[in-house]
PQR file of N, CA, C, O and H, with PARSE charges and radii, in Angstrom:
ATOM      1  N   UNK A   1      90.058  97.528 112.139 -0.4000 1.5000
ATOM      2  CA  UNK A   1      91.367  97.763 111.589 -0.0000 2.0000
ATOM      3  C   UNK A   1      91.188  98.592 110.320  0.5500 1.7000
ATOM      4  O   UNK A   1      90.247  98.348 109.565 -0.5500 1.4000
ATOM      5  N   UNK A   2      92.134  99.642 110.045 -0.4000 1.5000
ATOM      6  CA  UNK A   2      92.219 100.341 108.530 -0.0000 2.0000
ATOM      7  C   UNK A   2      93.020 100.580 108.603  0.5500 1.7000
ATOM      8  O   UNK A   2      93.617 100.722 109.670 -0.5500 1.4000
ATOM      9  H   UNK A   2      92.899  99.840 110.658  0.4000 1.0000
ATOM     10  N   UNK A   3      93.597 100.804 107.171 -0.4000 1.5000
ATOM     11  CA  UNK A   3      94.702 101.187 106.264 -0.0000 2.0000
ATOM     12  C   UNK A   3      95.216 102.630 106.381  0.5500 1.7000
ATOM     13  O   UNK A   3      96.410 102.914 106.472 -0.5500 1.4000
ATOM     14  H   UNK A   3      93.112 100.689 106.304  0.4000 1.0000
ATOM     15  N   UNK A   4      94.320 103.415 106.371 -0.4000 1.5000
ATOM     16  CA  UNK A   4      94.617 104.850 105.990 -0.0000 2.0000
ATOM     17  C   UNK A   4      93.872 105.427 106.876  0.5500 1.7000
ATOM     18  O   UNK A   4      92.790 104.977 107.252 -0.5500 1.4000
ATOM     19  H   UNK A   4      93.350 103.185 106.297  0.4000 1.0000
ATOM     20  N   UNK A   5      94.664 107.004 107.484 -0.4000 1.5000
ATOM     21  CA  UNK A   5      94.425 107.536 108.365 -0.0000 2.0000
ATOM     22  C   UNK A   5      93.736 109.083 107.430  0.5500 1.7000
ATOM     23  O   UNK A   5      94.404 109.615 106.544 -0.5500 1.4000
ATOM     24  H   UNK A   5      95.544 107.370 107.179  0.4000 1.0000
ATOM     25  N   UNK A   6      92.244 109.639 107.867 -0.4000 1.5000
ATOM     26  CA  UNK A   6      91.960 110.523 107.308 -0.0000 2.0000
ATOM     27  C   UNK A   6      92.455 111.811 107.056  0.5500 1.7000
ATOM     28  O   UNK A   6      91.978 112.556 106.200 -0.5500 1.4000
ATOM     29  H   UNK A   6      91.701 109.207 108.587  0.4000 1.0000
ATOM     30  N   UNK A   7      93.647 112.159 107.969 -0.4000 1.5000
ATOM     31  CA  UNK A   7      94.850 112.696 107.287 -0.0000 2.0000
ATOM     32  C   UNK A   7      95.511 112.595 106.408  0.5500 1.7000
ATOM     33  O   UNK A   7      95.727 113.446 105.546 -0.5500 1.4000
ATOM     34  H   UNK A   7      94.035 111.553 108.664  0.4000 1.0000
ATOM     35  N   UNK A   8      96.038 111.277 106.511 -0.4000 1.5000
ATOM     36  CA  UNK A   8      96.765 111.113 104.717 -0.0000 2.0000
ATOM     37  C   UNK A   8      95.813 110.854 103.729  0.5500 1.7000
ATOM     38  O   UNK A   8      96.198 111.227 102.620 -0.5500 1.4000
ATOM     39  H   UNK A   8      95.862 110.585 107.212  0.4000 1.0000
ATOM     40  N   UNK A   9      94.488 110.247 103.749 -0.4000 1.5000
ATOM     41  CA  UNK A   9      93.771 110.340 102.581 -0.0000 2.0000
ATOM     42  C   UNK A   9      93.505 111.839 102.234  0.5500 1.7000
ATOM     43  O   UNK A   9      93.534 111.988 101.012 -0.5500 1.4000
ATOM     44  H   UNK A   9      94.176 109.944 104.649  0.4000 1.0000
ATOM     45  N   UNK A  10      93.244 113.053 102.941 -0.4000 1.5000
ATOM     46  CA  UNK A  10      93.075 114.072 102.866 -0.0000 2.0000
ATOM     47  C   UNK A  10      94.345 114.698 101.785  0.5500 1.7000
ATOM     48  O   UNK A  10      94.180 115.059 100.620 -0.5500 1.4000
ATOM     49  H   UNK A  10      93.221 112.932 103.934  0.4000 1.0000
ATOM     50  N   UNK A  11      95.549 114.694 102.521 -0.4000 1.5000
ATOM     51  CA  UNK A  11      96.616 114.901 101.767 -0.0000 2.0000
ATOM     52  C   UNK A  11      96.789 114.470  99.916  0.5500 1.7000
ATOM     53  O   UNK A  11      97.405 115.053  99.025 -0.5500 1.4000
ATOM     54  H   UNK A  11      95.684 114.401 103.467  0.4000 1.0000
ATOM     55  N   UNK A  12      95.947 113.213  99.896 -0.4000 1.5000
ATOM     56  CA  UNK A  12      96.013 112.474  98.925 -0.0000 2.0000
ATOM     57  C   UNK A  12      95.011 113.300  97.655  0.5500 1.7000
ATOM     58  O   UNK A  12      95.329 113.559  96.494 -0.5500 1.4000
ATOM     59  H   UNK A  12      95.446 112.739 100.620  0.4000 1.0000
ATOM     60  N   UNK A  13      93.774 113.566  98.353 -0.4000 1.5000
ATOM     61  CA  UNK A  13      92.902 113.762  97.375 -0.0000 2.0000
ATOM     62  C   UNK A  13      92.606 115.244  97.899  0.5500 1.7000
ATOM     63  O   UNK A  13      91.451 115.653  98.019 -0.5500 1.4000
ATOM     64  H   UNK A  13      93.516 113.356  99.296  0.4000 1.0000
ATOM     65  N   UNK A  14      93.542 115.891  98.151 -0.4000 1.5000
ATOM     66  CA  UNK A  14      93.509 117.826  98.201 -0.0000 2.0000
ATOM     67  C   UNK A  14      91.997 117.669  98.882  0.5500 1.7000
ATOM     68  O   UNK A  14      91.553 117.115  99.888 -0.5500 1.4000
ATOM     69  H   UNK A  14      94.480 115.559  98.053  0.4000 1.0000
ATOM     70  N   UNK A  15      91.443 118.462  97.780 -0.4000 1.5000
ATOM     71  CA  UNK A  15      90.122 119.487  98.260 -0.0000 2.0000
ATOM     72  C   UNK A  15      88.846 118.837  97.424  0.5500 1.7000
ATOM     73  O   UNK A  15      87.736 119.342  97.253 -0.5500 1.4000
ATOM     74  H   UNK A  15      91.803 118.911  96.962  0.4000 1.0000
ATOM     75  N   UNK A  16      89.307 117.667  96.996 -0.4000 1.5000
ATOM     76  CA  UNK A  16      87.895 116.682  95.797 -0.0000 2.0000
ATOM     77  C   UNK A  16      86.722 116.731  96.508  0.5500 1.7000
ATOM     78  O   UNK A  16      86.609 116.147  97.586 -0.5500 1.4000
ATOM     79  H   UNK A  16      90.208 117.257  97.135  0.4000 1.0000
ATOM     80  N   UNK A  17      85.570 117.565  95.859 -0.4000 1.5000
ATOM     81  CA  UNK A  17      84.344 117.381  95.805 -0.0000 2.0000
ATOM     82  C   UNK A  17      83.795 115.921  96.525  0.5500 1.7000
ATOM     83  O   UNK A  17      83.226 115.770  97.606 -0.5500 1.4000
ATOM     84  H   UNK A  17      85.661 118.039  94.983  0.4000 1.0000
ATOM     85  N   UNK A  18      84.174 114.956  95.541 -0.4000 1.5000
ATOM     86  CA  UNK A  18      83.624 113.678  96.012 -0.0000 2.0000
ATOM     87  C   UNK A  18      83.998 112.667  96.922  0.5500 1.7000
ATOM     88  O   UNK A  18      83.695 111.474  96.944 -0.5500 1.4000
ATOM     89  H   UNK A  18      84.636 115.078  94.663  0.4000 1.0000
ATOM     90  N   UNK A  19      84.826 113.459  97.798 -0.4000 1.5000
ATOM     91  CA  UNK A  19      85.998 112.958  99.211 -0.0000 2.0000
ATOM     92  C   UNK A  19      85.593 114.453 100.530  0.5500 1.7000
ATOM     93  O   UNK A  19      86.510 115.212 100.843 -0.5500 1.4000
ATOM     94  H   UNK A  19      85.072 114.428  97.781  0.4000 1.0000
ATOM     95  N   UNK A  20      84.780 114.561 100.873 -0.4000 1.5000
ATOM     96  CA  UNK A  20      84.931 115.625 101.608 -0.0000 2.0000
ATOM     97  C   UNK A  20      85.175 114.868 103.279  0.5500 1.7000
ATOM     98  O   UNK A  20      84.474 114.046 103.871 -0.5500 1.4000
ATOM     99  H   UNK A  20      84.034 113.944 100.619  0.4000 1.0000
ATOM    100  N   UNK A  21      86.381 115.503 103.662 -0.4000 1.5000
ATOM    101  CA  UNK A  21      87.159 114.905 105.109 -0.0000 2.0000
ATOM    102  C   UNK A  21      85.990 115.510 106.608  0.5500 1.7000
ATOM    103  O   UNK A  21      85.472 116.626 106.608 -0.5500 1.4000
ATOM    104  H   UNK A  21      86.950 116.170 103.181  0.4000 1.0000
ATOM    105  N   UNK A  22      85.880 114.917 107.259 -0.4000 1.5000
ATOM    106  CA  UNK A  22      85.916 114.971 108.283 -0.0000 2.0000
ATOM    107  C   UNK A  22      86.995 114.899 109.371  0.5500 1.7000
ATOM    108  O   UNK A  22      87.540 113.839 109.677 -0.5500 1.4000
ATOM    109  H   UNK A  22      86.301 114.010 107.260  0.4000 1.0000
ATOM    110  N   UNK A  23      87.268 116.046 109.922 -0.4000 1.5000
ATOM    111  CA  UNK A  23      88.664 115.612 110.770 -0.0000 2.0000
ATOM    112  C   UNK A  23      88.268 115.757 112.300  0.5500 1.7000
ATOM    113  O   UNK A  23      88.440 116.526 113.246 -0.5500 1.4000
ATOM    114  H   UNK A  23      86.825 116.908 109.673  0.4000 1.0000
ATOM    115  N   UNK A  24      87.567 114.433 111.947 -0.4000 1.5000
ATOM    116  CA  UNK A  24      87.446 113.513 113.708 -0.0000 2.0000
ATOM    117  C   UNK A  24      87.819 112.280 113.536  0.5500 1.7000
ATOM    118  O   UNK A  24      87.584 111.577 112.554 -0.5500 1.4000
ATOM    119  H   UNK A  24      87.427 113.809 111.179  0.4000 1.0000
ATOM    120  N   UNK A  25      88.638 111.893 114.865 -0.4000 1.5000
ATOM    121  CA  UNK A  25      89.325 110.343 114.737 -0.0000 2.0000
ATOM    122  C   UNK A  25      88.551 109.531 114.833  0.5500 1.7000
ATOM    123  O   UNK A  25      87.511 109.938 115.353 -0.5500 1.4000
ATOM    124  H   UNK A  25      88.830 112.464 115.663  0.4000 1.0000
ATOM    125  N   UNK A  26      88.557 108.105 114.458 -0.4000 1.5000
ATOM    126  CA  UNK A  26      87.446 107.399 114.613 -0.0000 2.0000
ATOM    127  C   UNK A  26      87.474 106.901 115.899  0.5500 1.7000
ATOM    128  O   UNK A  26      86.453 106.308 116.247 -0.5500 1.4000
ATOM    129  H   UNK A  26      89.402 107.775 114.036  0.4000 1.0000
ATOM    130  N   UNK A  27      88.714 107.017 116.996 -0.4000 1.5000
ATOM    131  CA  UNK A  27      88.957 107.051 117.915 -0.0000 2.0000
ATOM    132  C   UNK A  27      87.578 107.400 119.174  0.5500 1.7000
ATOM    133  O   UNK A  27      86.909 106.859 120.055 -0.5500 1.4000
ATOM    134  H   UNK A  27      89.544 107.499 116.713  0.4000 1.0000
ATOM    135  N   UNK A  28      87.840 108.980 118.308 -0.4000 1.5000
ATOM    136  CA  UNK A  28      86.569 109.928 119.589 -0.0000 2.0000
ATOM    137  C   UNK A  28      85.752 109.203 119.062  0.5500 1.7000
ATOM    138  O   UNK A  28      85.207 108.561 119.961 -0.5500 1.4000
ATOM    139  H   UNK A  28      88.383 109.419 117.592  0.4000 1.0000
ATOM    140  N   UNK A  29      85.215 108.848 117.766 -0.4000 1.5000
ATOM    141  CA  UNK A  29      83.879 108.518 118.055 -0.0000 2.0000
ATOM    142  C   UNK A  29      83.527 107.526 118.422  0.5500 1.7000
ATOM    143  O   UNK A  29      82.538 107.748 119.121 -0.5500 1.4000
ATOM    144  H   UNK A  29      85.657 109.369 117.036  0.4000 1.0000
ATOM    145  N   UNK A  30      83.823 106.023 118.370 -0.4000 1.5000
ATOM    146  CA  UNK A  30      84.215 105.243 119.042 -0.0000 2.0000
ATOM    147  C   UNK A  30      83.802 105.366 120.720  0.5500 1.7000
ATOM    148  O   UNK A  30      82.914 104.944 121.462 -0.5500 1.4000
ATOM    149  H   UNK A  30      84.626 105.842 117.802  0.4000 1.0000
ATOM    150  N   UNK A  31      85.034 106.223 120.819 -0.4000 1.5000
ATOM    151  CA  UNK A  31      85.122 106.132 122.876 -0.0000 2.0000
ATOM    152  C   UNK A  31      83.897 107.237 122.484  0.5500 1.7000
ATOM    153  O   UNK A  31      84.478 108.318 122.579 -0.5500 1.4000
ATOM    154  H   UNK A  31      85.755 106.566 120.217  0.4000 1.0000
ATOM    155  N   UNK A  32      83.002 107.413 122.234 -0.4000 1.5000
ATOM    156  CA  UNK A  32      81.576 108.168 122.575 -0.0000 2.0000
ATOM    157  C   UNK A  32      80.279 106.994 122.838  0.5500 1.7000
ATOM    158  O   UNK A  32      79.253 107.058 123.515 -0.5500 1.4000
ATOM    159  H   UNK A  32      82.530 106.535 122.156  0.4000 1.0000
ATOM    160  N   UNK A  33      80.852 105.936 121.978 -0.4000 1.5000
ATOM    161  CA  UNK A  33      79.810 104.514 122.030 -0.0000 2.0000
ATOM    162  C   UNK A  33      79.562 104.290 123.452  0.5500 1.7000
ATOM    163  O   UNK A  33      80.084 104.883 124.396 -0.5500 1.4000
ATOM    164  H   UNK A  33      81.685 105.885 121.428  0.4000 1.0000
ATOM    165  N   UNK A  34      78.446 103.084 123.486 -0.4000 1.5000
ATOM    166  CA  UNK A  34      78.073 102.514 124.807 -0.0000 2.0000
ATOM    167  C   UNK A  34      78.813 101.852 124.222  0.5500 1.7000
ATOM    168  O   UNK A  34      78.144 101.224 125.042 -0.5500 1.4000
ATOM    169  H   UNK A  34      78.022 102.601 122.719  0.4000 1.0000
ATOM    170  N   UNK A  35      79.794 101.062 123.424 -0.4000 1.5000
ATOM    171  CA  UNK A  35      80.167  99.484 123.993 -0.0000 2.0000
ATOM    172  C   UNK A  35      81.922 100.116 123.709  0.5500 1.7000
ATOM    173  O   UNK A  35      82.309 101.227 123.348 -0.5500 1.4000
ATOM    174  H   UNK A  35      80.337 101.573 122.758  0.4000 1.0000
ATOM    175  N   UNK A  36      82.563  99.051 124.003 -0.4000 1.5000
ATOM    176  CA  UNK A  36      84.260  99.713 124.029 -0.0000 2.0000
ATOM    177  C   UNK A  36      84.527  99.509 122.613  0.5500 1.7000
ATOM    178  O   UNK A  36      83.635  98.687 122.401 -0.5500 1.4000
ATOM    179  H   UNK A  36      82.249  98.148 124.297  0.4000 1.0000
ATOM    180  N   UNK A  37      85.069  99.648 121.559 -0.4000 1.5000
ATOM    181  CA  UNK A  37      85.699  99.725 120.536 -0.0000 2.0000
ATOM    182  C   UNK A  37      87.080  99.517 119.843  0.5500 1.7000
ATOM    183  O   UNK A  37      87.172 100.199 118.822 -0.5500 1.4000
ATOM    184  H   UNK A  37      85.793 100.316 121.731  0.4000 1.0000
ATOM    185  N   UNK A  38      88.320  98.662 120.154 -0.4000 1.5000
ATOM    186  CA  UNK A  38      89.324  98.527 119.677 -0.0000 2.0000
ATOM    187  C   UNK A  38      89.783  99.088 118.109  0.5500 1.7000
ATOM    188  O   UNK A  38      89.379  98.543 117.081 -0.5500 1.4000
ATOM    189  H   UNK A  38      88.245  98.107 120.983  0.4000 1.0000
ATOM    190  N   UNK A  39      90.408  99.900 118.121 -0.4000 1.5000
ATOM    191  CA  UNK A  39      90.913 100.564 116.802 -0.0000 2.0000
ATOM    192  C   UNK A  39      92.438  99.736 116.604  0.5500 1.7000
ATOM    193  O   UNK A  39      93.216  99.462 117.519 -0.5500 1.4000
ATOM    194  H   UNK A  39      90.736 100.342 118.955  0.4000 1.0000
ATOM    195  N   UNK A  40      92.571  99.510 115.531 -0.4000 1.5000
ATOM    196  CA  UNK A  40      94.334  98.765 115.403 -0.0000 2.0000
ATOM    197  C   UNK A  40      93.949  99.774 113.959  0.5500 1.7000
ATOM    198  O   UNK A  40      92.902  99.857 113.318 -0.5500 1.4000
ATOM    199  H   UNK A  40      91.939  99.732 114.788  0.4000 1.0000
ATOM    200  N   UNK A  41      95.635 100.655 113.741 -0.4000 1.5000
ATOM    201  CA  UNK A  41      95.923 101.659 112.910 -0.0000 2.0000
ATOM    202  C   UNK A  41      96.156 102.606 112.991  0.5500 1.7000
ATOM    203  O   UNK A  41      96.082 103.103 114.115 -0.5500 1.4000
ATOM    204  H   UNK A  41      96.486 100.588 114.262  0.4000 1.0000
ATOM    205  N   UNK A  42      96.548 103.380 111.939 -0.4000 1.5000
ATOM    206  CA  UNK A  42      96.416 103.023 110.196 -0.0000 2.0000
ATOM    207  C   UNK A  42      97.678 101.773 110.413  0.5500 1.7000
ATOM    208  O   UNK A  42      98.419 101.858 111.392 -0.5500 1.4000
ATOM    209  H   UNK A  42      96.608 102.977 111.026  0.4000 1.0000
ATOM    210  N   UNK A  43      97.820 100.712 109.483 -0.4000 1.5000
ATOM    211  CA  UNK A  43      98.087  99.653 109.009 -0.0000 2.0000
ATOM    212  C   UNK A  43      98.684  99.449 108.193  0.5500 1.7000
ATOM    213  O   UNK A  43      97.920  98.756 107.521 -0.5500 1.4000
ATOM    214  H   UNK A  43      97.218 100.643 108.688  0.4000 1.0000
ATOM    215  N   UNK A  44      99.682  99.530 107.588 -0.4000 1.5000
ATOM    216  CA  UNK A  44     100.464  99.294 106.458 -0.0000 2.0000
ATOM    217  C   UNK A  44      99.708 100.605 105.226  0.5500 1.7000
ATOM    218  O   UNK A  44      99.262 100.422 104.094 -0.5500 1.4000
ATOM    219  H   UNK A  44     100.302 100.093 108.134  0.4000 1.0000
ATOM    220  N   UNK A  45      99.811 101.734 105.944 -0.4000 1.5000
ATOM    221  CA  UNK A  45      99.454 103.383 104.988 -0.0000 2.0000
ATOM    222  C   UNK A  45     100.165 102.977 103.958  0.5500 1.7000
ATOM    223  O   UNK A  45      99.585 102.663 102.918 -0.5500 1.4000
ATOM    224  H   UNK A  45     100.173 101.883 106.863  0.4000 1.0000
ATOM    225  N   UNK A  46     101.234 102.927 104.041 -0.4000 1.5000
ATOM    226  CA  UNK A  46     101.459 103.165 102.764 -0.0000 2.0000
ATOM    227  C   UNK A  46     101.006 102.359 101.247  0.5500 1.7000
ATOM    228  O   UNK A  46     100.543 102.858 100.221 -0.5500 1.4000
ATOM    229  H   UNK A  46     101.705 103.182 104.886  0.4000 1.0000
ATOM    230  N   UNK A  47     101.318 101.029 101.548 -0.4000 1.5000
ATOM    231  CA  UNK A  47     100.162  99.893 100.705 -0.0000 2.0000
ATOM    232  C   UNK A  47      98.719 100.932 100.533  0.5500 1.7000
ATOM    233  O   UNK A  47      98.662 101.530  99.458 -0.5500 1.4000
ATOM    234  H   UNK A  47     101.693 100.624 102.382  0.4000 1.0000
ATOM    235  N   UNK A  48      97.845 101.113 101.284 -0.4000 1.5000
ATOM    236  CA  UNK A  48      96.684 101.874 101.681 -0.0000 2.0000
ATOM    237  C   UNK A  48      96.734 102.955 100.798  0.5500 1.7000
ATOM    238  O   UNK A  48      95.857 103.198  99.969 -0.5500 1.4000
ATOM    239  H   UNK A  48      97.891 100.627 102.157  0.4000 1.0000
ATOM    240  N   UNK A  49      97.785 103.627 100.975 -0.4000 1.5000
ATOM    241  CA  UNK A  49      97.751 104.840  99.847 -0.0000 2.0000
ATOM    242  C   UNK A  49      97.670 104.466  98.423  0.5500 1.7000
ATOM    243  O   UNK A  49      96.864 104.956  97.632 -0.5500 1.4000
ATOM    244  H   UNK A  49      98.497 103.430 101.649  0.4000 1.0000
ATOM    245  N   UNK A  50      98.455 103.669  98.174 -0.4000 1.5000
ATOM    246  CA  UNK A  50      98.620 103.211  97.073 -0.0000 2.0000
ATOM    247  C   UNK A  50      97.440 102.726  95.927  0.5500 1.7000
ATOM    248  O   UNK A  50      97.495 102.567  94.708 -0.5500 1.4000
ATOM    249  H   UNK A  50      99.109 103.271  98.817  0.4000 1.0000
ATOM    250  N   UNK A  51      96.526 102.598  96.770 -0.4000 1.5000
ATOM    251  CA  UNK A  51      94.997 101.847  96.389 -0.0000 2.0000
ATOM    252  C   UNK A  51      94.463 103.251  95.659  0.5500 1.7000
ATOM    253  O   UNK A  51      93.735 102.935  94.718 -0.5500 1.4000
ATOM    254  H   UNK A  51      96.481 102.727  97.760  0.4000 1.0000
ATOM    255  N   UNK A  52      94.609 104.929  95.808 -0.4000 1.5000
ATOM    256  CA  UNK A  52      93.922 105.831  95.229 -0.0000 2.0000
ATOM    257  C   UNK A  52      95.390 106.678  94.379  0.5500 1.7000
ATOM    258  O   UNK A  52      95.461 107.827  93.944 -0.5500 1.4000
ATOM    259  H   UNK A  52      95.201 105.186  96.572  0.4000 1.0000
ATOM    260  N   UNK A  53      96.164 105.848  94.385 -0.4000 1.5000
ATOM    261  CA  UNK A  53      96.754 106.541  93.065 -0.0000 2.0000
ATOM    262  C   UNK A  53      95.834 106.594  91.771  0.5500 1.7000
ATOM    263  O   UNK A  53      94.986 105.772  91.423 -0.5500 1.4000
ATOM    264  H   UNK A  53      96.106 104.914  94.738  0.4000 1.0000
ATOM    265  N   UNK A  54      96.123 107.478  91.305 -0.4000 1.5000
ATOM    266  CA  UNK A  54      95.002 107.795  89.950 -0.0000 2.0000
ATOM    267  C   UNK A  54      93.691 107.701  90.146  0.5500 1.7000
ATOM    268  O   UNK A  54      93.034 107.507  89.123 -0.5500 1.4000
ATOM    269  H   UNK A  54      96.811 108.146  91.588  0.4000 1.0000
ATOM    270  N   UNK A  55      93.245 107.761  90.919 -0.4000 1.5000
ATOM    271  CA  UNK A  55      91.584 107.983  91.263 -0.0000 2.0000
ATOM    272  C   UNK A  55      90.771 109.301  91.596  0.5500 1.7000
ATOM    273  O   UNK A  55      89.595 109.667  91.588 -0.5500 1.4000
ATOM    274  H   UNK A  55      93.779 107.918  91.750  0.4000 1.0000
ATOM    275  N   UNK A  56      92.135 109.866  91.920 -0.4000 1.5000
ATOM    276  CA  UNK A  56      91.650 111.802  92.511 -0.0000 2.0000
ATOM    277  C   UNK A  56      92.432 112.716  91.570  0.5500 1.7000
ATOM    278  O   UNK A  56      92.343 113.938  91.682 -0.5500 1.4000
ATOM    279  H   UNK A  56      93.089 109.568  91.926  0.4000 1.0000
TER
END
C-alpha cells in the first residue's frame, strides 16, 4: 500500500536534485516478479502530499 503516486510526488518536488523520478509504475514492476504482487493505491494522496510540504 502507498500514499503517493510518483506522479504527484514529481509534480510536488519539480526537478530536485535529491528526488530524481523514475516514471515506471510500481505496477510493471511488480507484474515482472516471479511471485504475484497486490498494489492498493495511491491512498489518501492527498494526506500523502501533505507530508513534503516544505521539504522541496
Amino acid at each position: 500500500m502507498y500514499g503517493l503516486s510518483e506522479d504527484s510526488l514529481k509534480e510536488i518536488t519539480g526537478n530536485h536534485p535529491e528526488n530524481p523520478t523514475l516514471a515506471l509504475p510500481c505496477r510493471t514492476v511488480f507484474a515482472s516478479g516471479q511471485r504475484k504482487v497486490e498494489v492498493i493505491g495511491p491512498c489518501l494522496e492527498e494526506e500523502a502530499a501533505k507530508l513534503h510540504e516544505g521539504v522541496w
